[in-house]
C-alpha positions as CSV (number, residue, x, y, z in Angstrom):
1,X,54.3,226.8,-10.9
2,X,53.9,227.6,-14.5
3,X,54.2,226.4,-18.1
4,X,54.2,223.1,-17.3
5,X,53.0,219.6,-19.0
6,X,51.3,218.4,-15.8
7,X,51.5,219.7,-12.0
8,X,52.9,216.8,-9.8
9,X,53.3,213.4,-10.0
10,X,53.3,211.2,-6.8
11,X,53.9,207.9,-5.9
12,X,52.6,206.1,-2.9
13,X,55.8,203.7,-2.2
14,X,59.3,203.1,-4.9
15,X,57.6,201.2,-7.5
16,X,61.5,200.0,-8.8
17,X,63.2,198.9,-5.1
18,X,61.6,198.5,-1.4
19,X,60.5,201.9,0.0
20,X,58.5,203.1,3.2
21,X,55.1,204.4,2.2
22,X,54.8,208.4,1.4
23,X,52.9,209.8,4.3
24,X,51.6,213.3,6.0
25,X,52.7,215.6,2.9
26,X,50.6,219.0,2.9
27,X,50.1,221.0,-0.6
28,X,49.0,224.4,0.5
29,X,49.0,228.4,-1.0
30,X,50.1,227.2,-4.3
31,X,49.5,228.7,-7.7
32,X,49.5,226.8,-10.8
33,X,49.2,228.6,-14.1
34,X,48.8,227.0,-17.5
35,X,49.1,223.8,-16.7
36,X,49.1,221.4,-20.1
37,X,48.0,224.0,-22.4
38,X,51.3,224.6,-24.2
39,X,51.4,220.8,-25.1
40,X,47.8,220.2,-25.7
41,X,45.4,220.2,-29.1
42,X,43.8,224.0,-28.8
43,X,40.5,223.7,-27.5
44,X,40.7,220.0,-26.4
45,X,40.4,220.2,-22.2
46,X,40.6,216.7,-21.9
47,X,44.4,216.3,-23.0
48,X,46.7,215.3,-20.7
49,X,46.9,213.7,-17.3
50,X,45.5,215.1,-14.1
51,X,47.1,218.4,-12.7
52,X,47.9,216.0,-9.4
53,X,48.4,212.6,-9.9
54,X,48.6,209.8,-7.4
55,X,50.2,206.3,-8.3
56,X,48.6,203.3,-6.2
57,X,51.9,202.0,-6.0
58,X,51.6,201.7,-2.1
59,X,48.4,204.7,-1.8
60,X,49.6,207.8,0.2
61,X,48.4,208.3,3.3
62,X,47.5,211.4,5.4
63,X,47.9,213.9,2.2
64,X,46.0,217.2,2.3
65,X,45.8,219.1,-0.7
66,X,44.2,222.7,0.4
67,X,43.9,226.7,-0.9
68,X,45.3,226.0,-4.4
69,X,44.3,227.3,-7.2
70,X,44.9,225.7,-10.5
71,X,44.9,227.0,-14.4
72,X,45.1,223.4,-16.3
73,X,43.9,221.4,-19.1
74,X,43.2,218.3,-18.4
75,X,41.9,216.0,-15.5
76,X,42.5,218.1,-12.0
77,X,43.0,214.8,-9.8
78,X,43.7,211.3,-11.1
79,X,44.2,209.1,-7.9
80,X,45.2,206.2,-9.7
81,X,45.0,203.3,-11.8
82,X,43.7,200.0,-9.9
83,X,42.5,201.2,-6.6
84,X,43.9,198.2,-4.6
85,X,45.4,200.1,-2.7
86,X,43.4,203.3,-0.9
87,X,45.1,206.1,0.5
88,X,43.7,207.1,3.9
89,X,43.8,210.3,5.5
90,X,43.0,212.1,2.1
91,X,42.3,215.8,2.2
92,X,40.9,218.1,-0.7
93,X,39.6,221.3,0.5
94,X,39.1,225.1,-0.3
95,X,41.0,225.1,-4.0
96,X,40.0,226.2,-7.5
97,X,40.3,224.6,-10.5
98,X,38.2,224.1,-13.5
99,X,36.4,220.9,-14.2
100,X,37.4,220.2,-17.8
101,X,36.2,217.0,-19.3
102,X,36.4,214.7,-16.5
103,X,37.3,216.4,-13.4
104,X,38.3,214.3,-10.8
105,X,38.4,210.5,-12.4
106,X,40.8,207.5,-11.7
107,X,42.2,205.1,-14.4
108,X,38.7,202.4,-13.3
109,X,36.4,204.7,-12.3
110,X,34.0,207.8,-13.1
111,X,34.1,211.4,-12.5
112,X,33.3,212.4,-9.1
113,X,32.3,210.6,-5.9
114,X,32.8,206.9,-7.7
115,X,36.5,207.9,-8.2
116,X,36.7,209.3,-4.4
117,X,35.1,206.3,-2.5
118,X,37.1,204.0,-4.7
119,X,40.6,205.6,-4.1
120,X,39.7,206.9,-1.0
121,X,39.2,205.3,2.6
122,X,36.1,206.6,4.2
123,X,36.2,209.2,5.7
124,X,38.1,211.0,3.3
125,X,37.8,215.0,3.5
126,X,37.0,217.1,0.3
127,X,34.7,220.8,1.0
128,X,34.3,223.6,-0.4
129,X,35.9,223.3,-3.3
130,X,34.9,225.3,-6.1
131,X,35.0,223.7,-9.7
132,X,34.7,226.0,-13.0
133,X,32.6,224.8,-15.6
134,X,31.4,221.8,-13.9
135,X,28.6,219.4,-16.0
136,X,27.2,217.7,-12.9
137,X,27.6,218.9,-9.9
138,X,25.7,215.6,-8.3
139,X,28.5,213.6,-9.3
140,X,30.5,215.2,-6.6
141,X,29.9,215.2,-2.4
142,X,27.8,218.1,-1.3
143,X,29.3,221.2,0.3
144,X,31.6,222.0,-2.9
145,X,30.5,224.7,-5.6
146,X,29.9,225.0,-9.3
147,X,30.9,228.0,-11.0
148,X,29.4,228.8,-14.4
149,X,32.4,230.5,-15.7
150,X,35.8,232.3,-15.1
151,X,33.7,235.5,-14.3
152,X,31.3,233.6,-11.5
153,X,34.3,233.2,-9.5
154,X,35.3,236.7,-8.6
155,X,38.9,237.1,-9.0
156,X,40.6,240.6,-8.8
157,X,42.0,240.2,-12.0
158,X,42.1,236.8,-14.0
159,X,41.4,237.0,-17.4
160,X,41.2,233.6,-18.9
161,X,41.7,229.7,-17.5
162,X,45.2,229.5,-18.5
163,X,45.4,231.7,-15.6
164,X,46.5,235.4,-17.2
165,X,46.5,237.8,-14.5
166,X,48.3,240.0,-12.3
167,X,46.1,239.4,-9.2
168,X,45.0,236.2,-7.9
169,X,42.7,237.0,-4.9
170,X,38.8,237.0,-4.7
171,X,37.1,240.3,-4.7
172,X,34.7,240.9,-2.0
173,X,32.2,240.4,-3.9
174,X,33.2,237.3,-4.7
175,X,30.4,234.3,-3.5
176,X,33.3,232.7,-2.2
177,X,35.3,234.9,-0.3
178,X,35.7,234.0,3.0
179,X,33.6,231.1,2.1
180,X,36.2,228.2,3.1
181,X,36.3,225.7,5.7
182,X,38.4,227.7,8.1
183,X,36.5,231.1,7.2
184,X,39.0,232.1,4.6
185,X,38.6,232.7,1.1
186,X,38.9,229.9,-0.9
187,X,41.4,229.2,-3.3
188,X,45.2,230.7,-2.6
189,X,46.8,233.6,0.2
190,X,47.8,236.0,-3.0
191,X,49.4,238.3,-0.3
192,X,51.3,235.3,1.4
193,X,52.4,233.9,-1.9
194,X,53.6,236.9,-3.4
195,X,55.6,237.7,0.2
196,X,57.0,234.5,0.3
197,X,58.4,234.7,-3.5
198,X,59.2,237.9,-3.4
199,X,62.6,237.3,-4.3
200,X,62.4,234.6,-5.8
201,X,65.0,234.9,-9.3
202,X,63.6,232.7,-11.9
203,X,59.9,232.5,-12.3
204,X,58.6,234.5,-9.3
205,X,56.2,236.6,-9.5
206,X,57.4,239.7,-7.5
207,X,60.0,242.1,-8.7
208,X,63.1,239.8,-9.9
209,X,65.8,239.9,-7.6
210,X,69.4,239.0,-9.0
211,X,71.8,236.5,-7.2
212,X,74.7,238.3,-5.2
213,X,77.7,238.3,-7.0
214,X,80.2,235.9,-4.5
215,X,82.1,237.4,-2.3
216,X,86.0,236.2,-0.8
217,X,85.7,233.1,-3.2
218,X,88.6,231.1,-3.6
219,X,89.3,228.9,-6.4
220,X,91.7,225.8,-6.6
């Protein structure tokens, strides 16, 4: 996902017309490359809303958010407005994303843990995560990591955060290769991703693949 104002909105239930509540949705192996930087004031990070943003409209429940890696401007997570609602089940584990000016921080709350335990039913799961440029690193739960800079992280070849590349995996020297939760390298699969859009036409990132031309069509 690419080019892009923000990454995704979500919403919890229908805020217009009775809905069920949103429940066990899984974000995982994706790529998001720069996010909010087309439409932002260059060199102001803090433009924009959060790369994933979700409404407390009716909080989500059981959502796992895990091996992304994001390029982005602005806020990485914004849970919310009021917090009345918390959203329980919440998972945020083994991505990559740069801290910008706030981080993760809802629409009452500050940066960090504060916004978590306030959007968040306890327990709520978020490890080894690794955050770019990150201020304070107390604000957030232990077991996550602070990387100085682009460099610190160890990609094969990234060469700034809007996320220009052409290989998105860690290097083995990388401090966090193989460093995840489940003993994987955080951040995203590059070889699953690139298999699975292999042939994808518009926007993929292996070799573009034209549509068939139609075959025995009939028109009327």
């Amino acid at each position: 996902i690419r080019h892009a104002t923000h990454g995704l909105q979500m919403l919890g239930q229908d805020d217009n017309n009775p809905s069920q509540l949103t429940m066990r949705i899984l974000i995982k192996n994706n790529l998001w490359l720069n996010i909010g930087y087309p439409y932002t004031v260059p060199g102001d990070q803090g433009s924009g809303r959060g790369l994933l943003y979700i409404s407390d409209v009716g909080a989500i429940q059981d959502l796992t958010v895990e091996h992304d890696t994001f390029f982005h401007s602005g806020t990485v997570l914004v849970p919310g407005d009021t917090g009345l609602n918390k959203g329980v089940g919440f998972t945020w584990r083994n991505n990559i994303h740069s801290h910008n000016e706030y981080g993760v921080l809802g629409g009452s709350s500050s940066p960090g843990k504060a916004t978590l335990n306030k959007y968040f039913a306890v327990p709520y799961g978020y490890a080894r995560n690794v955050m770019i440029a990150n201020p304070s690193p107390q604000l957030y739960p232990p077991d996550n990591f602070n990387a100085p800079n682009l460099a610190a992280v160890g990609f094969t070849n990234v060469t700034d955060l809007k996320g220009s590349g052409t290989d998105y995996s860690l290097l083995p020297t990388s401090p966090y290769h193989k460093a995840g939760t489940d003993g994987t390298d955080i951040g995203i699969d590059w070889i699953k991703l690139k298999s699975a859009t292999v042939t994808t036409y518009s926007g993929g990132i292996g070799p573009t693949v034209p549509p068939s031309s139609p075959r025995d069509l009939t028109v009327r």
